[in-house]
PLY file of the C-alpha trace (Angstrom):
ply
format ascii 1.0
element vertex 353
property float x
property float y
property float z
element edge 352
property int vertex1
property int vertex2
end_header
0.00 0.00 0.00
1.36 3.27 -0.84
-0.04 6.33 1.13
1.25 9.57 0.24
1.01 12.16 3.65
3.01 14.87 2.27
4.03 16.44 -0.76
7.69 17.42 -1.49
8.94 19.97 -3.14
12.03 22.07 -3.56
12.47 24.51 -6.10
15.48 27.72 -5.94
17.15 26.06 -2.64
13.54 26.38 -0.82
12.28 22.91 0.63
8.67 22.37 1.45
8.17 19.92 3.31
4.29 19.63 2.96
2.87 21.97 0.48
-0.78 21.42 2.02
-1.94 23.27 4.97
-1.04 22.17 8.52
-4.90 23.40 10.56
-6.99 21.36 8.36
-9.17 20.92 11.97
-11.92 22.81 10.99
-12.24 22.37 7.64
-12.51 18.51 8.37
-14.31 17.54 11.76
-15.05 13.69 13.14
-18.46 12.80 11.80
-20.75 13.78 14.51
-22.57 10.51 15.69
-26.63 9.30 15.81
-28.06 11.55 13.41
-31.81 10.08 13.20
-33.18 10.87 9.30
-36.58 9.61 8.41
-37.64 7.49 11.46
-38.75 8.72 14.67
-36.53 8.05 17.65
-36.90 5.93 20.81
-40.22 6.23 22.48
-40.93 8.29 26.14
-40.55 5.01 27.86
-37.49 3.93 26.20
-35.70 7.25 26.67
-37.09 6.63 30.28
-35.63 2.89 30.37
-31.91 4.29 28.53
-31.68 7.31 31.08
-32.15 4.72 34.15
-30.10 2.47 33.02
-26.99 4.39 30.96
-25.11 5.22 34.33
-25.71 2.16 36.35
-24.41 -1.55 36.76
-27.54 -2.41 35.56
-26.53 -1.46 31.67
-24.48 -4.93 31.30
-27.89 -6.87 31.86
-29.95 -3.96 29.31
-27.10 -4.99 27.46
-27.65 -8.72 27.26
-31.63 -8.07 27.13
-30.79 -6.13 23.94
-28.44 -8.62 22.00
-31.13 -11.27 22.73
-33.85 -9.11 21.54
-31.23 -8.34 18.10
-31.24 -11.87 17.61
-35.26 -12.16 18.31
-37.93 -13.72 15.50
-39.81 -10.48 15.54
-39.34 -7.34 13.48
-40.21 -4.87 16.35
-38.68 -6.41 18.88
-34.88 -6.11 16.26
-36.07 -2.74 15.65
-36.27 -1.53 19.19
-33.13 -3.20 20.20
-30.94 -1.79 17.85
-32.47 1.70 18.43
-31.57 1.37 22.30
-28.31 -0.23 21.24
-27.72 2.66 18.83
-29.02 5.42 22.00
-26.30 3.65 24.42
-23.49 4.10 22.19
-24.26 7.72 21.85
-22.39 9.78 24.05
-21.05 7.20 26.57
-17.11 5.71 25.80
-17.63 3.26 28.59
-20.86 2.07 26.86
-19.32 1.43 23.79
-16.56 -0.87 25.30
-19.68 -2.94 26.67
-21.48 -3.30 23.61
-18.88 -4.76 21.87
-17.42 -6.70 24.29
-20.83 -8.13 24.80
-20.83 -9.38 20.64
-22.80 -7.05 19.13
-21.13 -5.82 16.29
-21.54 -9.08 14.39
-25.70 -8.97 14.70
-25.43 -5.30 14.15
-23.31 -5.83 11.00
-26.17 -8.03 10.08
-29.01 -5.57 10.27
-27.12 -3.55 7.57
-28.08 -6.01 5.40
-31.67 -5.81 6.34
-34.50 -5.12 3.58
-35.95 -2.83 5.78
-35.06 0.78 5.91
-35.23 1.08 9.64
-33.08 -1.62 10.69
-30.48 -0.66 8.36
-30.63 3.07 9.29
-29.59 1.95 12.99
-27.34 -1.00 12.59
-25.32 1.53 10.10
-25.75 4.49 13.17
-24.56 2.25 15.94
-21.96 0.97 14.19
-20.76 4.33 13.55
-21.41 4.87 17.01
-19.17 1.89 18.34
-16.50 3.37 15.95
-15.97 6.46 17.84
-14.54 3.84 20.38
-10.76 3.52 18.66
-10.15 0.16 20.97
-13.83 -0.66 18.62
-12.24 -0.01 15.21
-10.29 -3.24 14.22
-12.40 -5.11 15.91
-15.36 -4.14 13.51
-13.22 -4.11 10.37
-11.82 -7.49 11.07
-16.13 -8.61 11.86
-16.90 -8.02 8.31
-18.33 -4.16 8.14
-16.73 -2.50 5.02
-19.14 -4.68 2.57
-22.33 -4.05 4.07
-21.25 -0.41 4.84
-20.57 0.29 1.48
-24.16 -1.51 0.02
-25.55 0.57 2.55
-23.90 3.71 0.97
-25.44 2.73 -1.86
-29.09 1.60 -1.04
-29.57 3.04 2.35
-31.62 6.42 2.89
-30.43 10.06 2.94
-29.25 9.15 6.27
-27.90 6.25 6.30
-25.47 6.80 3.15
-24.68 10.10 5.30
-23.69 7.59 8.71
-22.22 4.94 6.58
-19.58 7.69 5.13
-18.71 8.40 8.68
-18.42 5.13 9.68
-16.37 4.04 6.53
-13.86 7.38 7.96
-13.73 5.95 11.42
-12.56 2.72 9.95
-9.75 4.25 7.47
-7.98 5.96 10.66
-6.44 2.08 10.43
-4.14 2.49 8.03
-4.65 -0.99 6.14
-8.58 -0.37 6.32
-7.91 2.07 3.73
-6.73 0.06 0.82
-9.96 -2.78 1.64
-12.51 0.23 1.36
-11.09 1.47 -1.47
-11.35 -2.19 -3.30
-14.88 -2.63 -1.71
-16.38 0.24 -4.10
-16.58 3.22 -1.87
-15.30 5.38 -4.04
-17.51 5.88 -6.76
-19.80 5.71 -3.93
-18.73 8.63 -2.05
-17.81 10.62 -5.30
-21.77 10.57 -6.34
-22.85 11.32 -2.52
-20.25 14.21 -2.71
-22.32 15.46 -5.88
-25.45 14.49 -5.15
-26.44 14.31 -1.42
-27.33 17.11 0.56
-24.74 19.80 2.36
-24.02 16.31 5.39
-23.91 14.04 2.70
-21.17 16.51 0.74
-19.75 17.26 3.92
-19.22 13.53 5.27
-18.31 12.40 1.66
-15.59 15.20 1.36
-14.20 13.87 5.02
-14.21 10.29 3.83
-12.28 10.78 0.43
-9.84 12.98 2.05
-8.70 10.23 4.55
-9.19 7.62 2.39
-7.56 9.61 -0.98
-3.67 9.18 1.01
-3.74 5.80 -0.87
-2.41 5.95 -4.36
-4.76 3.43 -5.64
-7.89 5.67 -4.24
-6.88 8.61 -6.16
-6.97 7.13 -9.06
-10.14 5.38 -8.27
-11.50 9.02 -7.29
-10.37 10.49 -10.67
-11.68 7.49 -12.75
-14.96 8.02 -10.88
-15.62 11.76 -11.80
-14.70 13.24 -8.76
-12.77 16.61 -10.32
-15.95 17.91 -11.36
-18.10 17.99 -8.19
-14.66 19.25 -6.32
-14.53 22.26 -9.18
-17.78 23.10 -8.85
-17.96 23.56 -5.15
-14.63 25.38 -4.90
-16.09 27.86 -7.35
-19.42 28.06 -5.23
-18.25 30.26 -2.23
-21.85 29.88 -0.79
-21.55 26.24 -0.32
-19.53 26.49 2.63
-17.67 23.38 0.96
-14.93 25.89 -0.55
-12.00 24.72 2.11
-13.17 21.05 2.21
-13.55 20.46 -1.44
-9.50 22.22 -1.67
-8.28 20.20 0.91
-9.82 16.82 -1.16
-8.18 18.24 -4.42
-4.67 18.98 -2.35
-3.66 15.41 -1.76
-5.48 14.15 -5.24
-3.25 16.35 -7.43
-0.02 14.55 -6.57
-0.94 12.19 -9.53
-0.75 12.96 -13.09
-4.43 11.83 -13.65
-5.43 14.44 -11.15
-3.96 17.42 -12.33
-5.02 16.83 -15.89
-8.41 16.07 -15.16
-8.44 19.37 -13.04
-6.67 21.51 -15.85
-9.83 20.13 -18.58
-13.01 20.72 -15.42
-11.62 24.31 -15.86
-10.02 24.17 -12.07
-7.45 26.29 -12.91
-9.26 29.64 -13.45
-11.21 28.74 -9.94
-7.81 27.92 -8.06
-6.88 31.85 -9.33
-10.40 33.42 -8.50
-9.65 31.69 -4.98
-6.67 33.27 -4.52
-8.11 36.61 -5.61
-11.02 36.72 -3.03
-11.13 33.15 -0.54
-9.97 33.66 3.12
-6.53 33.39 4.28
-6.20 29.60 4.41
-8.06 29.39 0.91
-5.68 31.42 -0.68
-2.93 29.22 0.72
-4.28 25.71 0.16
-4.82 27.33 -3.71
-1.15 28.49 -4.25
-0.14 24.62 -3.24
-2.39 23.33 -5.53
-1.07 25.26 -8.01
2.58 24.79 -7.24
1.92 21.36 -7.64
0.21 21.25 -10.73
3.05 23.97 -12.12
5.93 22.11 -10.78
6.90 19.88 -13.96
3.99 21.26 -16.29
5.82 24.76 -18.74
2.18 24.23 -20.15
0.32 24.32 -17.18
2.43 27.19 -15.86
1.19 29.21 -19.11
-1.93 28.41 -18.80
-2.09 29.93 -14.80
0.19 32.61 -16.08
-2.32 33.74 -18.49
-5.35 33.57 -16.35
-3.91 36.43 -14.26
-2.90 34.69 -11.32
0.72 36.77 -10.77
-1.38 40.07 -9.28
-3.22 38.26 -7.29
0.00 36.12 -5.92
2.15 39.39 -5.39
-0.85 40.53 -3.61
-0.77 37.83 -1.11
3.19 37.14 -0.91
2.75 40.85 0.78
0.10 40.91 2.98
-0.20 37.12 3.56
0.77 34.53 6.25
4.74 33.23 6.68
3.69 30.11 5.13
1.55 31.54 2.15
4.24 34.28 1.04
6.39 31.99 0.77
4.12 29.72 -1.40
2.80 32.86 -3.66
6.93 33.91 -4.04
7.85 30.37 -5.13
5.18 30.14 -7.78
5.68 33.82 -8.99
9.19 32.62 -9.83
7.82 29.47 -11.00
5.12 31.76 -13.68
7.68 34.31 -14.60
10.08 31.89 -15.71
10.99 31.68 -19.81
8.30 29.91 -21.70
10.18 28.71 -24.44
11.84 25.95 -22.16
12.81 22.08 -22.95
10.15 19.70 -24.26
10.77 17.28 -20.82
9.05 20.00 -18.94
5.56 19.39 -20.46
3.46 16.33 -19.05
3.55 13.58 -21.54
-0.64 13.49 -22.04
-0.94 17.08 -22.56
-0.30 18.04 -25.85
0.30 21.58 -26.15
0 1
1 2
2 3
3 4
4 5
5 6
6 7
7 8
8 9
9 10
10 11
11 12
12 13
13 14
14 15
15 16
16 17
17 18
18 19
19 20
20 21
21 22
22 23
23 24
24 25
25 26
26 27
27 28
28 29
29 30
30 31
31 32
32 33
33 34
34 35
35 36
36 37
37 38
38 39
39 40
40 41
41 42
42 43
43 44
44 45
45 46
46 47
47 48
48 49
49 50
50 51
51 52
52 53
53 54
54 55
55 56
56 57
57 58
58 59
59 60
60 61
61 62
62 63
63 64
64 65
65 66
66 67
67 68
68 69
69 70
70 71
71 72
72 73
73 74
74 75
75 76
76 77
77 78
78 79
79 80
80 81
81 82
82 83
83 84
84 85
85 86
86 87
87 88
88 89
89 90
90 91
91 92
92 93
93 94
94 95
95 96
96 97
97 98
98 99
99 100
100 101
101 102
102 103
103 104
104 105
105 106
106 107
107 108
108 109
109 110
110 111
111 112
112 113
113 114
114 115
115 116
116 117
117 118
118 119
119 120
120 121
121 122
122 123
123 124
124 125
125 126
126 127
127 128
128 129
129 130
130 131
131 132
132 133
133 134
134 135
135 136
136 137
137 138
138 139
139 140
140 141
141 142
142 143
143 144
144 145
145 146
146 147
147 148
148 149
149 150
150 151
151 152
152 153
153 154
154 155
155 156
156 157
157 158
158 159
159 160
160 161
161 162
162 163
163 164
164 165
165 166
166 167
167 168
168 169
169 170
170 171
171 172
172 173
173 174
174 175
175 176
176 177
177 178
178 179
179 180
180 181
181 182
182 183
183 184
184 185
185 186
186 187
187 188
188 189
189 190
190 191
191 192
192 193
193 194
194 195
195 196
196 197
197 198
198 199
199 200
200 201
201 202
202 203
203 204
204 205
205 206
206 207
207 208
208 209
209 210
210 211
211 212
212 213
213 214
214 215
215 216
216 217
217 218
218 219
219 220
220 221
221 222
222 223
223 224
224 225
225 226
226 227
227 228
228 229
229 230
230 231
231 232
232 233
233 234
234 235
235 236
236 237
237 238
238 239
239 240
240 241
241 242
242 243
243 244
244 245
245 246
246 247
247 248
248 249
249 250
250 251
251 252
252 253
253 254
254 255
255 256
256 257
257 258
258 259
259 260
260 261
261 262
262 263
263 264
264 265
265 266
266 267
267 268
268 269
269 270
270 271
271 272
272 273
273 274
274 275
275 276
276 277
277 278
278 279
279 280
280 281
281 282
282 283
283 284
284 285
285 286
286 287
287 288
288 289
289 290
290 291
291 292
292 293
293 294
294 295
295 296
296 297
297 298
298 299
299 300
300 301
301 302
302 303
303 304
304 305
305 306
306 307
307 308
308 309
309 310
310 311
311 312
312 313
313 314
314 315
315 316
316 317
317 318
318 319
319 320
320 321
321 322
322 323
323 324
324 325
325 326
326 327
327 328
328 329
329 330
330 331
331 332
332 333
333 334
334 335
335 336
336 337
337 338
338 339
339 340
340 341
341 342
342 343
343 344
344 345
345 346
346 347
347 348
348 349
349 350
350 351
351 352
């Protein structure tokens, strides 16, 4: 498996070490857990039943009570238990080391499966929920999740495509997780959620291809699957509030070839230089390392950003920008105002000029 953290780059006796942005915290935050969608949530007495029990000793035997009741002949009696299973894992760390040392992951895994919308919508949510647990995370891999997780990104409802991205994150925090989602069909998966689903759905599928996009393999995967156009488009929306996540994706995809030429033909290059024009501080920064990468080998692709009047906009920012992004916006001023007329091994062999 090759996963590619950082991006090197040295160019006029200047090293960068990682030509992405270090505070990527709040453009990318942990899935937030039990997000109900369509269904209504547990009842007055079960809330009563959870509350009474959530802080006691007696939550190993509600515990037991609801495994049986997972494993039960009827319908409701599956449904309800996977809802309080689902409501235990919540908010409680302690809880979720019960659950699954009790064996529920494997019947929840199950319910994933299920026909009915319901069921799946919770297994998928407390699984997600049993994720936040790290000591959780191989131990659900390892049960069998990443299949049904990804069917259910692709049959569930708005909500449970929306918890199976997060749970599908969770799981590629384990490094070799990430290479057995990828080859499970995630990707195309997540690409059409990050196009299609609502601002969650974008917002979880952005989270999930960025984590899982430091595998070679899954950037290609991404590109084959379309992703440069819904990551274009929502960089050049600055309403869509998806302007830093979308970058961020694009910032570790562009380190392959495929990448940056499927950016350069989605028109990403005059949206990388309105970014830098008018995006915040940290947009303007993630957009010059973009570029520089996309410029670094490319005398074509430096002509092209060259001509699309990115060098005001750069000298703007390498004076009135942070340490890190003058720096950045010098480097690729050099980079832009370099001859054009240079050696044919400069151009990217599938461009044709």
């Amino acid at each position: 498996m090759e996963t590619e953290n950082a991006v090197n780059y040295t160019y006029m006796g200047r090293s960068f070490n990682d030509l992405s942005i270090n505070d990527n915290s709040s453009a990318f935050s942990d899935c937030n857990s039990d997000r109900s969608g369509e269904f209504p949530t547990a009842s007055s007495q079960s809330r009563r039943l959870l509350l009474a029990c959530a802080n006691s000793e007696n939550s190993d035997e509600l515990i037991r009570q609801l495994l049986s009741d997972l494993e039960s002949c009827s319908i409701d009696e599956q449904k309800q238990a996977a809802l309080e299973l689902r409501l235990l894992a919540k908010n409680k760390p302690e809880n979720r080391i019960k659950i699954a040392k009790a064996g529920a992951i494997k019947p929840l895994i199950s319910l994933i499966s299920s026909s009915d919308p319901y069921l799946q919508e919770n297994g998928v949510t407390a699984i997600l929920n049993l994720s936040l647990c790290d000591e959780n995370k191989e131990l659900i891999a390892s049960s069998g999740a990443i299949k049904p997780l990804v069917r259910a990104l692709r049959t569930g409802t708005s909500t449970t495509k929306e918890n199976a991205a997060c749970a599908l994150l969770r799981l590629s925090q384990i490094e070799e997780n990430k290479v057995a989602i990828g080859r499970s069909g995630a990707i195309p998966l997540l690409v059409n959620l990050l196009e299609n689903g609502g601002f969650r759905g974008k917002k979880d599928a952005s989270t999930a291809l960025y984590s899982l996009c430091t595998v070679r393999d899954n950037k290609i995967k991404a590109v084959e699957a379309g992703i440069m156009k819904p990551l274009v488009e929502l960089m050049a929306d600055f309403a869509s509030n998806m302007v830093d996540k979308s970058a961020f994706v694009l910032s570790v995809l562009v380190s392959v070839p495929e990448a940056r030429t499927a950016l350069v033909d989605e028109g990403g290059i005059p949206v990388l230089v309105e970014i830098i024009e008018v995006g915040s501080q940290r947009q303007k920064e993630i957009a010059v390392a973009i570029l520089l990468q996309i410029c670094e080998d490319s005398l074509v692709y430096r002509t092209m950003v060259a001509r699309e009047g990115a060098i005001p906009p750069l000298v703007a920012l390498s004076q009135s920008g942070t340490n890190r992004a003058k720096q950045k916006a010098e480097t690729l001023i050099e980079l832009l105002r370099q001859p054009r007329s240079g050696n044919a091994a400069a151009r990217p062999s599938n461009v044709s000029v």
